[in-house]
Each structure stands twice: as structure tokens, then as C-alpha cells.
Biopython code that builds the backbone (N, CA, C, O; Angstrom):
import numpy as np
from Bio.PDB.StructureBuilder import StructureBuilder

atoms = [
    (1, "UNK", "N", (0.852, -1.182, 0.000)),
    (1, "UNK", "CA", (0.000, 0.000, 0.000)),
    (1, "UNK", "C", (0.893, 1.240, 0.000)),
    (1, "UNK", "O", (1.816, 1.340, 0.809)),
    (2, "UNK", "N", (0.593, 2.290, -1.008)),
    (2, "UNK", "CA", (1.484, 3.170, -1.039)),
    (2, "UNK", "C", (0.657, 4.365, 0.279)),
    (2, "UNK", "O", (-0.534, 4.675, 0.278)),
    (3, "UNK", "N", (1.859, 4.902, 1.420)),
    (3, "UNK", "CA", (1.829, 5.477, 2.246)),
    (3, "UNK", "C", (2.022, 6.848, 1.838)),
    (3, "UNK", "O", (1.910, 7.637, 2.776)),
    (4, "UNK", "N", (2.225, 7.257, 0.952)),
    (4, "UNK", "CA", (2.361, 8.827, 0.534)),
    (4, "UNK", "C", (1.332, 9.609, 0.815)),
    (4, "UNK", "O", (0.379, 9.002, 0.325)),
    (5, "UNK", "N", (0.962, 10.507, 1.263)),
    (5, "UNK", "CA", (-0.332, 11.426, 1.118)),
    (5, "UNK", "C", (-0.500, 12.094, -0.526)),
    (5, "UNK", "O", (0.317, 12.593, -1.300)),
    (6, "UNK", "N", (-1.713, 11.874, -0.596)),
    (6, "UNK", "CA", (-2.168, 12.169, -2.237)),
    (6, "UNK", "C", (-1.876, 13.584, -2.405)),
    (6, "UNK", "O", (-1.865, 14.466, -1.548)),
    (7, "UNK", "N", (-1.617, 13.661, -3.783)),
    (7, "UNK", "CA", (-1.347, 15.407, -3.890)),
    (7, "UNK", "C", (-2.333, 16.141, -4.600)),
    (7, "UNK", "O", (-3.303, 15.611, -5.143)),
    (8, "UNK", "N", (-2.082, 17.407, -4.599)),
    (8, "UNK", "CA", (-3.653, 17.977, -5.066)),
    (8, "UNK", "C", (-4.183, 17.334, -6.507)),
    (8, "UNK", "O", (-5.402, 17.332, -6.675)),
    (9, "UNK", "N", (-3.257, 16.736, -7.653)),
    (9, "UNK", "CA", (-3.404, 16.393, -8.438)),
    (9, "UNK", "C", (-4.366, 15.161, -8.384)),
    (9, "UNK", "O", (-5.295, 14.967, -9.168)),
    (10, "UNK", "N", (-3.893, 14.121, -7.029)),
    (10, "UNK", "CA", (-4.389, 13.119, -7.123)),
    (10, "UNK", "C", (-6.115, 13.521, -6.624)),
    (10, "UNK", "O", (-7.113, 12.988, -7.109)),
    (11, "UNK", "N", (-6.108, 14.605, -5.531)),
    (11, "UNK", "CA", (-7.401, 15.026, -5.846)),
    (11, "UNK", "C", (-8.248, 15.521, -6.482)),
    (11, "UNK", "O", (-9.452, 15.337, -6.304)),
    (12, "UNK", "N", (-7.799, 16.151, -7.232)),
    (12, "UNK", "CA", (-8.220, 17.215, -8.394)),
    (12, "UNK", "C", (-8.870, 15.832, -9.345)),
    (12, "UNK", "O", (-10.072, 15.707, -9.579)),
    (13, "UNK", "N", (-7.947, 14.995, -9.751)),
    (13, "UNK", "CA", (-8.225, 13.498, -10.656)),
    (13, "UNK", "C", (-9.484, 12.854, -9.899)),
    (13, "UNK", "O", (-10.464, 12.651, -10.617)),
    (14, "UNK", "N", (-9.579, 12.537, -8.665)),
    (14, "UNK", "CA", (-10.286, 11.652, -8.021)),
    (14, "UNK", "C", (-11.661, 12.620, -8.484)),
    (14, "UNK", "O", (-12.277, 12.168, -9.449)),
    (15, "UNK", "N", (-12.076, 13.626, -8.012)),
    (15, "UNK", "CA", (-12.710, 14.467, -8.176)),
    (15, "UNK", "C", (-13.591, 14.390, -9.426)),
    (15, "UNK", "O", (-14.806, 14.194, -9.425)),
    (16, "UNK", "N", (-12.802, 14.574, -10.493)),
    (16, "UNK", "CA", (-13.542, 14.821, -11.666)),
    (16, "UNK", "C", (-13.660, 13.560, -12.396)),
    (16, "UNK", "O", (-14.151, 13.618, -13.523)),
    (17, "UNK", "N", (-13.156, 12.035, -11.769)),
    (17, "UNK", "CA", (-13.162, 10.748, -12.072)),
    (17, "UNK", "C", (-15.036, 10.958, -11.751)),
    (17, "UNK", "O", (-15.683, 11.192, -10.731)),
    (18, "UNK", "N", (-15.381, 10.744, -13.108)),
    (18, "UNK", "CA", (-17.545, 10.159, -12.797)),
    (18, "UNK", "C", (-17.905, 8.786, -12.103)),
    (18, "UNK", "O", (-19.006, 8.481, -11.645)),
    (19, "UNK", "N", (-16.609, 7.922, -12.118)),
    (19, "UNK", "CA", (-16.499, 6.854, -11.395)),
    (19, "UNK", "C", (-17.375, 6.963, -10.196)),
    (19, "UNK", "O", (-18.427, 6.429, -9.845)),
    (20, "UNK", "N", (-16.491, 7.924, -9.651)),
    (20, "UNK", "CA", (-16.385, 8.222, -7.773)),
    (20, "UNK", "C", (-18.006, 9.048, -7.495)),
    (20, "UNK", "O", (-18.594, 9.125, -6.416)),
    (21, "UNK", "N", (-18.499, 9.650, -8.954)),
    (21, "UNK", "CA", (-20.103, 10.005, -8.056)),
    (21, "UNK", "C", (-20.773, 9.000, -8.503)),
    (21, "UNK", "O", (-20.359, 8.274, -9.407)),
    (22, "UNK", "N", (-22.123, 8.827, -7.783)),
    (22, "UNK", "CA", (-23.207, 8.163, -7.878)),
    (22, "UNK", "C", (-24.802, 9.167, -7.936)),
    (22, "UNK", "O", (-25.159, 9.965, -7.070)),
    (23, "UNK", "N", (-25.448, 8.866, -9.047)),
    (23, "UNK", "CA", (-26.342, 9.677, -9.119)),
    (23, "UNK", "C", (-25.946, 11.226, -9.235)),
    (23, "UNK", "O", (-26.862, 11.955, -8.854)),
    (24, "UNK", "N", (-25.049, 11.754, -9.577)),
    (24, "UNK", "CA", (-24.496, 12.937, -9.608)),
    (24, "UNK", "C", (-24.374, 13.330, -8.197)),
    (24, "UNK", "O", (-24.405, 14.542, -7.981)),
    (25, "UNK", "N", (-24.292, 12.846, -7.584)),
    (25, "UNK", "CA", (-24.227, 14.029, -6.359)),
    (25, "UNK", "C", (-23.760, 13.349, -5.133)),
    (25, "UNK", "O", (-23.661, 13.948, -4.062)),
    (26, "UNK", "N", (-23.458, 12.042, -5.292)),
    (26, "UNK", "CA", (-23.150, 11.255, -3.922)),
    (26, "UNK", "C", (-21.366, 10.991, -3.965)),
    (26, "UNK", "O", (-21.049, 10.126, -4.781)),
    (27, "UNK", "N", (-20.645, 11.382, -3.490)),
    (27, "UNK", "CA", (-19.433, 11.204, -3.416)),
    (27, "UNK", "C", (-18.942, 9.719, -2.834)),
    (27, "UNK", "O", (-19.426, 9.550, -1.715)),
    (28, "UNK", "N", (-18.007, 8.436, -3.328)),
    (28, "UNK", "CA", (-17.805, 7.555, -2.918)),
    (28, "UNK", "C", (-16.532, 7.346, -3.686)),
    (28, "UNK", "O", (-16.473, 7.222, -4.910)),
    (29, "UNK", "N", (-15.203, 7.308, -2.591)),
    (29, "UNK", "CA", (-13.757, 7.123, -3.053)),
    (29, "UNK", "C", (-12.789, 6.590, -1.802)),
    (29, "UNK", "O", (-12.111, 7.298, -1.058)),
    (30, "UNK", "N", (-12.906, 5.304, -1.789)),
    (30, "UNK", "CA", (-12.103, 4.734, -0.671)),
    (30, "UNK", "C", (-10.452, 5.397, -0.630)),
    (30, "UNK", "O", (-9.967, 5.866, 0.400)),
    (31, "UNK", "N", (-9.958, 5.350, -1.528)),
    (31, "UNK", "CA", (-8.523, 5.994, -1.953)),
    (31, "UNK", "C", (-8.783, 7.823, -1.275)),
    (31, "UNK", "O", (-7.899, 8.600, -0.916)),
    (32, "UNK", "N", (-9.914, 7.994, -1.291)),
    (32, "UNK", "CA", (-9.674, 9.643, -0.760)),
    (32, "UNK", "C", (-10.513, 9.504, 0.584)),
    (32, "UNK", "O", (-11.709, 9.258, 0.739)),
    (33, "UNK", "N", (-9.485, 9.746, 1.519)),
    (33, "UNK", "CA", (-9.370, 10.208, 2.958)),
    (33, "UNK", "C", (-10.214, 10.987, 3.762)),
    (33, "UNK", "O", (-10.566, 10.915, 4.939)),
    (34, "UNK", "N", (-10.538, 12.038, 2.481)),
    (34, "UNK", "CA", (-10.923, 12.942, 3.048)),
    (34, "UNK", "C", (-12.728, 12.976, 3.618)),
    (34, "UNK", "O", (-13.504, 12.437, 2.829)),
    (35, "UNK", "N", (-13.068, 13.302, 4.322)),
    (35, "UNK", "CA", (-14.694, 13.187, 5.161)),
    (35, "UNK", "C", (-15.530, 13.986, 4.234)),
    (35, "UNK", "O", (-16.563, 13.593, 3.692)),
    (36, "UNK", "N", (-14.666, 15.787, 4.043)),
    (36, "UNK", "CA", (-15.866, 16.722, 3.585)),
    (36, "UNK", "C", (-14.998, 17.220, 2.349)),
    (36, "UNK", "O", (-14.468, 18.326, 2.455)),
    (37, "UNK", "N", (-14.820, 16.503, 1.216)),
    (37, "UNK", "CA", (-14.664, 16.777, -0.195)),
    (37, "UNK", "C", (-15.399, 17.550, -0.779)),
    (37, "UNK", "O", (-16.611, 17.457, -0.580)),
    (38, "UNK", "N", (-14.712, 18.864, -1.965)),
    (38, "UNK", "CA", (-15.839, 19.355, -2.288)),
    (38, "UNK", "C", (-16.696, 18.955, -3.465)),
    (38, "UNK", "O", (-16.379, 18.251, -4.424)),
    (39, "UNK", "N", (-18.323, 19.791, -3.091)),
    (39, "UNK", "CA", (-19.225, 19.165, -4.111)),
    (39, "UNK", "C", (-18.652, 19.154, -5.692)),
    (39, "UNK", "O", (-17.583, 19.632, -6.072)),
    (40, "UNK", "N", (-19.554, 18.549, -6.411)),
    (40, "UNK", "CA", (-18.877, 18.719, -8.062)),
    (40, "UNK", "C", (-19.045, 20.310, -8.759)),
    (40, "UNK", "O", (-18.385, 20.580, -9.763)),
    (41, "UNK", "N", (-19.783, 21.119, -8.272)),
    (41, "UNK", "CA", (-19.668, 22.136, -8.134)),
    (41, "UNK", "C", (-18.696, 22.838, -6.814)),
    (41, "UNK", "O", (-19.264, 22.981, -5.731)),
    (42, "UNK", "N", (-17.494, 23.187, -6.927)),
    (42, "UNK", "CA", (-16.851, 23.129, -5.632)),
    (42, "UNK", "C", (-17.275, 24.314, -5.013)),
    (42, "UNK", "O", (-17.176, 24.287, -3.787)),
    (43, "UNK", "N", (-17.897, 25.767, -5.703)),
    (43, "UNK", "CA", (-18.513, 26.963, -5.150)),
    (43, "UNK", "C", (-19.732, 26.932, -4.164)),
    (43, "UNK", "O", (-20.120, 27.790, -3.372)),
    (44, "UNK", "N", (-20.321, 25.418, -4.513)),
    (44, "UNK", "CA", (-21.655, 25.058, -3.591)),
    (44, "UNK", "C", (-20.881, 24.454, -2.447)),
    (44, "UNK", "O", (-21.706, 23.642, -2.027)),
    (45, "UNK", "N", (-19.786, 24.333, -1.655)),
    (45, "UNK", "CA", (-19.451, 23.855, -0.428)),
    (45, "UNK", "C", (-18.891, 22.530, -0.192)),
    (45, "UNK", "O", (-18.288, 22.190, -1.210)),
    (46, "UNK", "N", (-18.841, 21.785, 0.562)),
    (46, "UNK", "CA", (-18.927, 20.459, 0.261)),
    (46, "UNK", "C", (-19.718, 19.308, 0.649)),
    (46, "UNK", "O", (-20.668, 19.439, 1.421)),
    (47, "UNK", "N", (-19.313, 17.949, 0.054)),
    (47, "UNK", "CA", (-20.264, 16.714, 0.387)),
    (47, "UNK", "C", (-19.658, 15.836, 1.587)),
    (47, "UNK", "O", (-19.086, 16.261, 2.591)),
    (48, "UNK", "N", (-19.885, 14.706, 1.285)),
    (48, "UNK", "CA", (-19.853, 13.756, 2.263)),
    (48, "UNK", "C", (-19.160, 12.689, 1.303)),
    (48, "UNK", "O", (-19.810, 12.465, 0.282)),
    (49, "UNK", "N", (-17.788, 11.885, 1.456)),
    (49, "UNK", "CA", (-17.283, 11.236, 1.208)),
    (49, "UNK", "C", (-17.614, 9.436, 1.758)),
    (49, "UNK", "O", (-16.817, 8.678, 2.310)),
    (50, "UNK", "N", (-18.882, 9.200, 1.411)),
    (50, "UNK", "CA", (-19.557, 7.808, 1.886)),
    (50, "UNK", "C", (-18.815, 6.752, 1.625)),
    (50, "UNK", "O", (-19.309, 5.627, 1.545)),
    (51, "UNK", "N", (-17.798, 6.946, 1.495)),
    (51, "UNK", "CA", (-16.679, 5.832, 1.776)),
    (51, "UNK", "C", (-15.630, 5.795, 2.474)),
    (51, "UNK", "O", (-14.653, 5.062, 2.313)),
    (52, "UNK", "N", (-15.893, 6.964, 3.648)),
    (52, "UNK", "CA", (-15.544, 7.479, 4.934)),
    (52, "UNK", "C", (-15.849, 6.615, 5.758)),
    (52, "UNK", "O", (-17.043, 6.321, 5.832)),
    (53, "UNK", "N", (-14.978, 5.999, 6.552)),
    (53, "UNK", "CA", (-16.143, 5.107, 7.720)),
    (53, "UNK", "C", (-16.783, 6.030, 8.873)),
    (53, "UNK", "O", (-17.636, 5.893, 9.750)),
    (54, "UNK", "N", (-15.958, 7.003, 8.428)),
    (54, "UNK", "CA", (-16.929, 8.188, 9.722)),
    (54, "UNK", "C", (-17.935, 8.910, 8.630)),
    (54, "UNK", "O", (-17.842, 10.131, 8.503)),
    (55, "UNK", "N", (-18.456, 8.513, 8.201)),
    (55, "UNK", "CA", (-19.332, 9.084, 7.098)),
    (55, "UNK", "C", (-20.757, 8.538, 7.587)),
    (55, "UNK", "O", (-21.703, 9.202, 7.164)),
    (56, "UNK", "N", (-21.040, 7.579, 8.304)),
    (56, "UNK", "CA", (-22.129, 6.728, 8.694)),
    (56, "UNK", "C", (-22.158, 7.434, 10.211)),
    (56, "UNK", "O", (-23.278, 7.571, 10.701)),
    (57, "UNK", "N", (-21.079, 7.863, 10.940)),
    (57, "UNK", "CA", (-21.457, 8.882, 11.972)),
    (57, "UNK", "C", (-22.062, 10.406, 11.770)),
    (57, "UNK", "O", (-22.693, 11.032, 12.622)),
    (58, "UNK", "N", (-21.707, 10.874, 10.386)),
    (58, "UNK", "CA", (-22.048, 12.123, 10.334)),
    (58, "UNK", "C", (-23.496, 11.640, 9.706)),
    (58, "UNK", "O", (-24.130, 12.643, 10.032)),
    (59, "UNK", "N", (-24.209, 11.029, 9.212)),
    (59, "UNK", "CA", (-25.354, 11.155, 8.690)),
    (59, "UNK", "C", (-26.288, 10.603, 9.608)),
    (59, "UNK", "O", (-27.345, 11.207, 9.430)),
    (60, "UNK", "N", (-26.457, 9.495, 10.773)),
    (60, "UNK", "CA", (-26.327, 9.379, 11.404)),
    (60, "UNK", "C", (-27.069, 10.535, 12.540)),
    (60, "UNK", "O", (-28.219, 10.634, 12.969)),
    (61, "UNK", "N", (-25.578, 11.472, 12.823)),
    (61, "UNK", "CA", (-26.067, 12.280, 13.442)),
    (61, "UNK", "C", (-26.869, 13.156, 13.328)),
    (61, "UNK", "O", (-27.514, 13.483, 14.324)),
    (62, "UNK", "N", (-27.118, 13.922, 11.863)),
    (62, "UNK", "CA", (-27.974, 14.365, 11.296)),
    (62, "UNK", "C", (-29.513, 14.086, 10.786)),
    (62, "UNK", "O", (-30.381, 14.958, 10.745)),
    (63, "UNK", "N", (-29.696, 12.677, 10.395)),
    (63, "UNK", "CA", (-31.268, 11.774, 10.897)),
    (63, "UNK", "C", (-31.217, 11.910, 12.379)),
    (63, "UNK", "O", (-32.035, 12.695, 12.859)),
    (64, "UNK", "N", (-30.461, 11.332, 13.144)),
    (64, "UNK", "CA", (-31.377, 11.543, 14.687)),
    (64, "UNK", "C", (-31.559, 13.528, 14.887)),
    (64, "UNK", "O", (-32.445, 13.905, 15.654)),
    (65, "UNK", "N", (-30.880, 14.371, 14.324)),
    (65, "UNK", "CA", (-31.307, 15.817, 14.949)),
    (65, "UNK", "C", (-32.472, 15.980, 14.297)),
    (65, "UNK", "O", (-33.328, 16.532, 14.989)),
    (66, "UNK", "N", (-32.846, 15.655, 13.064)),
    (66, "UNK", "CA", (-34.180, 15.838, 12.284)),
    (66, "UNK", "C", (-35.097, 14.799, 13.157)),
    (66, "UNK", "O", (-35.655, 15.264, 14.151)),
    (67, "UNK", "N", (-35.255, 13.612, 12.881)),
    (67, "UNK", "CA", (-35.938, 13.121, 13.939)),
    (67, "UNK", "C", (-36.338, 13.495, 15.496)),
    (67, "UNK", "O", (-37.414, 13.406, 16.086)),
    (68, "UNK", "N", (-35.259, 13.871, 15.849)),
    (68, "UNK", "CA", (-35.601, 14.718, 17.235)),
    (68, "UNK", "C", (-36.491, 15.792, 17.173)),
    (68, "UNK", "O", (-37.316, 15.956, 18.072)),
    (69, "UNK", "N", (-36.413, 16.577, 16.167)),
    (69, "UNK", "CA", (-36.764, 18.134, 15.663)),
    (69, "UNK", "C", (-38.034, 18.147, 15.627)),
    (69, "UNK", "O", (-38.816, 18.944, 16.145)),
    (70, "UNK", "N", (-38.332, 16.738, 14.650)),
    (70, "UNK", "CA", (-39.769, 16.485, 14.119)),
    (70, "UNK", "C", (-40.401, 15.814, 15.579)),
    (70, "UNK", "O", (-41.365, 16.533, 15.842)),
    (71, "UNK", "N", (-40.334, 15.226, 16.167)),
    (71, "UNK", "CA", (-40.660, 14.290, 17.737)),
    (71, "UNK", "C", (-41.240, 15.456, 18.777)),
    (71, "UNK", "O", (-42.264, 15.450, 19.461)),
    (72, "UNK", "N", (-39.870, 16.767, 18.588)),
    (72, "UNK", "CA", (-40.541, 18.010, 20.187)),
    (72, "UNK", "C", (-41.468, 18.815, 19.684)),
    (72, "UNK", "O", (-41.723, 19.714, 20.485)),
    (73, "UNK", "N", (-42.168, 18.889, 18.562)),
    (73, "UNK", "CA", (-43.333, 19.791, 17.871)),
    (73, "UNK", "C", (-44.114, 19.685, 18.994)),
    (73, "UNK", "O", (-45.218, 20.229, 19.032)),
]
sb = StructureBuilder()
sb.init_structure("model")
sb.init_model(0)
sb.init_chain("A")
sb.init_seg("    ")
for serial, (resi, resn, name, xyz) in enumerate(atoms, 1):
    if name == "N":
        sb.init_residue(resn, " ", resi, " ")
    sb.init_atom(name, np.array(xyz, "f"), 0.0, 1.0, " ", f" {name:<3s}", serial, name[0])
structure = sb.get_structure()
């Protein structure tokens, strides 16, 4: 396994690889590290890298705050 940290190139590539989205808009790239990659529009902020294993904590946490939200009405 190569131990190098990827360089912007290798992100910049991963990025615009159509491979790595799903449905346009779902980000999934085991090779990229990173949690909050930006969207394919990178001016709109960023996504969620669902091939994060902390990626199932951040969404996760976000269904239970909506669920909660919707529950104290």
C-alpha cells in the first residue's frame, strides 16, 4: 500500500473521475481520505465522502437531529 499522502493532483483526478459520483451528487472514493470533499460544483461547499467510515457517523447524526426536531413539535 502506497503510504504517501495524495497530492492535489491526485485530488483534483479523483474528483472529476464520474467513477467516484453516484447519481451525480453522492461522493464515494475509498482511496480519498478525506470526510468533507468538495461538491462537483466546488462553489456550492462540500459533500460527504460515503466511503468514509466516519461518514455513517455524520449522517447518522444528522437523521437523529431531524428526527428529534420532528418528535418536540
Amino acid at each position: 500500500m502506497n503510504s504517501e499522502k495524495p497530492t492535489q493532483e491526485d485530488y483534483d483526478n479523483w474528483h472529476k473521475d464520474p467513477n467516484n459520483w453516484y447519481l451525480l451528487c453522492f461522493y464515494y472514493n475509498p482511496k480519498d481520505k478525506r470526510l468533507f470533499p468538495p461538491k462537483r460544483i466546488p462553489s456550492m461547499g462540500n459533500t460527504i465522502n460515503f466511503a468514509n467510515p466516519f461518514s455513517t457517523f455524520i449522517i447518522l447524526a444528522i437523521l437523529s437531529i431531524a428526527v428529534l426536531g420532528l418528535l418536540s413539535r
